[in-house]
N, C-alpha and C positions, 0 to 999 in steps of 0.2 A: 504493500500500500504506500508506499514509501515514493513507486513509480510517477501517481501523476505530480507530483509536486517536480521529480526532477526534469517531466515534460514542461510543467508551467519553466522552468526557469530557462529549460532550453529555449524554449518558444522564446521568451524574452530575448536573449542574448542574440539570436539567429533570425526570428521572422524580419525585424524590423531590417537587417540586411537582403534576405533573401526573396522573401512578399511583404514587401514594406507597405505597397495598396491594400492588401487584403488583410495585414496586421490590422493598421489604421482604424479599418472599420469594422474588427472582426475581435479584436481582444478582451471586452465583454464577454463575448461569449466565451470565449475562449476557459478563461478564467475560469467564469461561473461553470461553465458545465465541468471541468478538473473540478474544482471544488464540490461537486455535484457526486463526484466519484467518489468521495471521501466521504463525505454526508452519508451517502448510500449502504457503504462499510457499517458505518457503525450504528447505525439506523435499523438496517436488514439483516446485516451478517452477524455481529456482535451486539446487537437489541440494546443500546447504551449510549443516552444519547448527551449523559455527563460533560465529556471531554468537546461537542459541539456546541453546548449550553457556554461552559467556557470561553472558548476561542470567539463564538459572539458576543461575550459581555466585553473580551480584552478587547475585538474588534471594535465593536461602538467607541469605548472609551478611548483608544487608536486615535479615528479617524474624529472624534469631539476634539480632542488639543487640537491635530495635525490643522483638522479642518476650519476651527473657530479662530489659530492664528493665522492662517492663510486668509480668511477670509478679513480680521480687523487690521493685521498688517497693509493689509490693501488698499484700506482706505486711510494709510499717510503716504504724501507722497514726499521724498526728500531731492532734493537739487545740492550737490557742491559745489563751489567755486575754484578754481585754478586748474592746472594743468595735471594730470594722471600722471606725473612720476614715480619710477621705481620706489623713491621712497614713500612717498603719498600713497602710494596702493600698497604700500608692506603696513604703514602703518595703520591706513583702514582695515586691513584683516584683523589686524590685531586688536583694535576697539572693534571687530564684529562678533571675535571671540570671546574676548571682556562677557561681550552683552548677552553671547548665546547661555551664558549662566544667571542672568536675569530673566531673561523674558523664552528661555528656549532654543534650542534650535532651528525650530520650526520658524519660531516666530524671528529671531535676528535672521533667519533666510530671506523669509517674505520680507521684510523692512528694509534691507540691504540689496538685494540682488539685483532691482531696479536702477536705484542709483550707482551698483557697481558697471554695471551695464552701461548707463551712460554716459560715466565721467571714463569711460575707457573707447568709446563707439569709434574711435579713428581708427583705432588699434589692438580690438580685441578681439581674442581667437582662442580656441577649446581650454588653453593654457589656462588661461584665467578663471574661466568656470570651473573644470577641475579642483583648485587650488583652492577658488571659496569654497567647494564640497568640501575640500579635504580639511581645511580650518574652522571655517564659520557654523557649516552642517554639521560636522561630528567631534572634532580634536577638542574645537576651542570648549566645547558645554560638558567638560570634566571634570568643575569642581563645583560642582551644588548636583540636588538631586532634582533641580527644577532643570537642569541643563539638558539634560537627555533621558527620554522613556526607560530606558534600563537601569539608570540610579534610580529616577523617580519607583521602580516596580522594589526595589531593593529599600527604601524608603519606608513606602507601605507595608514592607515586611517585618522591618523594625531596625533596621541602621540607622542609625542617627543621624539627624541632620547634617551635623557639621563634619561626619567623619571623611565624606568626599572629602572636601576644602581643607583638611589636614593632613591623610594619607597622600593627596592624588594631586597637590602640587607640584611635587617636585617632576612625575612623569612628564602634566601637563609641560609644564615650565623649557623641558627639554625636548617634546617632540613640537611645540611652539616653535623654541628659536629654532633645530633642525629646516623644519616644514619654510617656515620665514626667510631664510638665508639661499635656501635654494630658491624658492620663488623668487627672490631680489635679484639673484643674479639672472636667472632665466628671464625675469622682465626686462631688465637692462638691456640684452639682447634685443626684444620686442621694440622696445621706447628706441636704440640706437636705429632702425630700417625707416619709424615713421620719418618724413623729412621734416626738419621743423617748422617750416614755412605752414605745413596743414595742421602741424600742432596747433602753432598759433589762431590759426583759423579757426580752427574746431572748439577750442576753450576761450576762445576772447568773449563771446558773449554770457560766459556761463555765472549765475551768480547766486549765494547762497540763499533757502527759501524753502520754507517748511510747509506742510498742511497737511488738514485731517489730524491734527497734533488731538484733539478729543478724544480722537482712540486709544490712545496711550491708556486714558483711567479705565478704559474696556479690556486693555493686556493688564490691566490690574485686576480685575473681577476675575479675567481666568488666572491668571497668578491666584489668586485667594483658592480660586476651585481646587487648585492645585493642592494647597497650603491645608485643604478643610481636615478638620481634626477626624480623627480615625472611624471613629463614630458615625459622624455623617456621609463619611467617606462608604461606608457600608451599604447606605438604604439604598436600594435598586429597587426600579417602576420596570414591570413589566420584565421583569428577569434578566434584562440587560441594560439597562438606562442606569446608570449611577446617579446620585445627587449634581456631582462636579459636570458630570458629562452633559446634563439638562442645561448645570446653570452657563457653560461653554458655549451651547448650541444658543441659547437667548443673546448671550453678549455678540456672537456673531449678527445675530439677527438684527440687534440692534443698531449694532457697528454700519450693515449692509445698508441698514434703509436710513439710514440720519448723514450717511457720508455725500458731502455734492457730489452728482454726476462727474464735472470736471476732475475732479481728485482721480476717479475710477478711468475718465478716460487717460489721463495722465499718465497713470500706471500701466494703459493697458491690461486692465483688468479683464477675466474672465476665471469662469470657471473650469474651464478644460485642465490646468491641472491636478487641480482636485478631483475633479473626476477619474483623473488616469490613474492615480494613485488610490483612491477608493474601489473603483471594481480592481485591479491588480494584486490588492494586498488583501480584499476578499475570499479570493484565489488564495493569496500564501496564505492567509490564517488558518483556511481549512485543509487544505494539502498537505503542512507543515505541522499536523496534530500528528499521526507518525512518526514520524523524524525527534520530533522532542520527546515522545513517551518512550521511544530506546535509550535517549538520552539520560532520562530522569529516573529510569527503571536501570542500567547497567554503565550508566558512561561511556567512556572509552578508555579502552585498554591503554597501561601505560602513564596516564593520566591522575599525577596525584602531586607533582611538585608546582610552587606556585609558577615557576616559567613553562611550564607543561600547560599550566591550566590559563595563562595568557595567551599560547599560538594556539590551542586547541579553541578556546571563547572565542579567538580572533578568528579563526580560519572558517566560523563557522557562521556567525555576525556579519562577515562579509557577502554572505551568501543566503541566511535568513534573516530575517528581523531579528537586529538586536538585541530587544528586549525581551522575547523571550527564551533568545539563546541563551541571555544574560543568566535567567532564572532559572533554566534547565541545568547549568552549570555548578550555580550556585546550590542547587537540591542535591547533585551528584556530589559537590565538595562536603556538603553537609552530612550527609549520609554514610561519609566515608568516617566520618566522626560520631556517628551515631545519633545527630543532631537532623530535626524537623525543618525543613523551609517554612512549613505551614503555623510554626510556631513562635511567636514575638520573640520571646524569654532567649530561644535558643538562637535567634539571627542575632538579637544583640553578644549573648555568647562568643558564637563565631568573630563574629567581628574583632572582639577582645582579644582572643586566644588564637584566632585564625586568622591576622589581619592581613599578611602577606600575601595569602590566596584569595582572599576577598577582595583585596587590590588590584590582584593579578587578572580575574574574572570582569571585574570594573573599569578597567582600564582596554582589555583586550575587545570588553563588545562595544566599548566607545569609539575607541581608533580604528578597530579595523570594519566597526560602520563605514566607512570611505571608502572599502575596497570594492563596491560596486556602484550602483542607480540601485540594486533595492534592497544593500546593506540597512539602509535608514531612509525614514518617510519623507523628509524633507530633499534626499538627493534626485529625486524624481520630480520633485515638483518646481528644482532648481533649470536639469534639464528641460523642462518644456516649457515654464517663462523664456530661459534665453532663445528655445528653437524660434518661439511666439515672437522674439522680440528680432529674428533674422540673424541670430548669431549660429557659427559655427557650431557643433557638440559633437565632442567624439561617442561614435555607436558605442553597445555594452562593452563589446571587446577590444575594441581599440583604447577605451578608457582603461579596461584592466592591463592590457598588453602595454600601450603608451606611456601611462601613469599610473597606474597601483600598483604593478610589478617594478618597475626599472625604478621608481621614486619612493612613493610609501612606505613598500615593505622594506627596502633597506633602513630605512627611517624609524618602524618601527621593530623592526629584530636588534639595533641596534640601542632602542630606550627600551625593548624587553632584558637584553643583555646586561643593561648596564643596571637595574631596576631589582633583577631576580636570578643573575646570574649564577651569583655565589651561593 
């Protein structure tokens, strides 16, 4: 059963190369009906429909952040002033990152990728959207659990707030400046072909200028969703609707109908990527119920040092959703200690006693979220803003092949070595 999930990924990786027309208009179904197969398993075959009840309560609450900051980021539009230099664009990443532990991943995407888009527009190419994924989408939201779906799942389980932002510094810190330094110089590159003559042209009229800034106290309401104590964090309507996820979907709504039109045409607004990413990862949530109950039921052989339990979270993170790679991992590290995922008392435990491999688990499904478009929710919805907006994007596998192989991973086998080596 394990098979259509590795069709859905094929499919991903290959149709859009191979029947990019009949992708386009056909990967709805696609999707759905693979997840249809899965449904049917354990519906028919295995009369249990537990593990489906699940993956639709994680899916709503999924696609409630992914979707509720996609949609209020949208409606602020940001403009800079001056000219896209290598160092101007090193150090917008780096305040993107900053903020992907404020307000999300999700959300520093949708807010950013706009205006990185076009204080670059003379001179931007796959290079640059890559490098936001690999910063702004996934590296930079490592130290809070509001940064990324899989702290946040680790959170609600019972890690403590603050133990990101203590433990996961110093990774961050070092696969930052790595990640930074290479982009600087690969931009340098890029900035030396443009002539400066169209520089100048290009950025002379450009000048600073905010709007839909009102959204901002709406990325605050879902911030709070986030935040809501455990308690209410529980009450589910309807078997899959959460409290936080309700109050998500309203501040979207809110957000949608109070923003001017101009703000939205601005942006370029639409919803096509939310939609790609919503029937898509509908598909992986149920395809991928499989895949994680071997994981959570037997691990992987081999698998019990914390730099073991970084390339294995990593390698797998780059390839499912994150977060519940994160959690599959973390149940198998637990287990091996005799200790409950499903149990507060004992997550805080591990944490305590176990914190190198709690780190190692934490770190490996954040970073190597970057290693694909559907490592994490936001890298997909980064590609199809820029396609939307006429920029280049390298296909599935030229991303992997171009830049997660020959860049990333040396980047990050390198802060795993240096991290959990000894």
């Amino acid at each position: 059963m394990v098979f259509p999930f590795v069709i859905l990924l094929l499919c991903i990786a290959l149709m859009p190369l191979f029947a990019a027309h009949f992708w386009e208009h056909h990967y709805p179904k696609v999707a759905i009906g693979l997840g249809l197969l899965t449904t049917s398993y354990y519906l028919l075959v295995e009369g249990n429909w537990h593990p489906l009840h699940h993956a639709a309560h994680e899916y709503v609450s999924f696609m409630a952040l992914v979707g509720s900051l996609f949609v209020i980021s949208g409606g602020i539009n940001l403009r800079v002033k001056g000219e896209a230099t290598p160092l101007f664009n090193t150090i917008f990443l780096l305040i993107g990152a900053i903020l992907s532990n404020l307000i999300g991943t999700t959300g520093a995407s949708m807010l950013l990728i706009r205006p990185w888009i076009k204080m670059n527009k003379y001179r931007i190419t796959g290079l640059h959207i890559v490098f936001f994924i690999f910063v702004v989408s996934n590296v930079g939201g490592s130290l809070t659990p509001v940064g990324d779906p899989p702290l946040f799942l680790g959170f609600l389980r019972g890690v403590p707030f603050f133990w990101t932002l203590e433990h996961c510094w110093k990774g961050w810190a070092l696969a930052m400046a790595l990640l930074l330094a290479v982009f600087f110089v690969l931009d340098v590159r890029n900035f030396r072909r443009a002539p400066k003559e169209v520089r100048e042209l290009e950025t002379a009229h450009e000048t600073w200028f905010f709007r839909g800034l009102q959204n901002l106290l709406l990325l605050g309401v879902v911030l709070g969703a986030v935040l809501m104590p455990k308690n209410l964090q529980e009450v589910v309507l309807a078997g899959v609707f959460s409290l936080p996820a309700l109050l998500m979907v309203v501040a979207a709504g809110v957000s949608y109908f109070t923003t001017r039109p101009e703000v939205h045409e601005a942006n370029d607004f639409n919803f096509g990527p939310v939609k790609e990413v919503g029937f898509l990862f509908i598909g992986i949530f149920l395809t991928m119920i499989p895949a994680l109950q071997i994981l959570e039921i037997g691990g992987l052989a081999g698998v019990s040092s914390p730099l073991s339990y970084y390339f294995a979270t990593g390698s797998l993170s780059a390839f499912l959703d994150n977060a519940p790679t994160y959690l599959a991992f973390l149940a198998s590290a637990m287990g091996q200690q005799g200790m409950s995922v499903d149990t507060v008392a004992n997550v805080l435990s591990f944490s305590q006693q176990h914190g190198p491999h709690l780190l190692a688990i934490s770190l490996g499904a954040v970073f190597f979220g970057a290693g694909s478009y559907i490592g994490n929710g936001p890298n997909f919805m980064v590609k199809a803003i820029a396609e939307r907006s006429k920029v280049h994007t390298p296909d599935f596998i030229s991303y992997i092949v171009k830049f997660s192989i020959p860049i990333l991973l040396p980047i990050l086998i390198l802060v795993g070595w240096v991290l959990f080596g000894s």
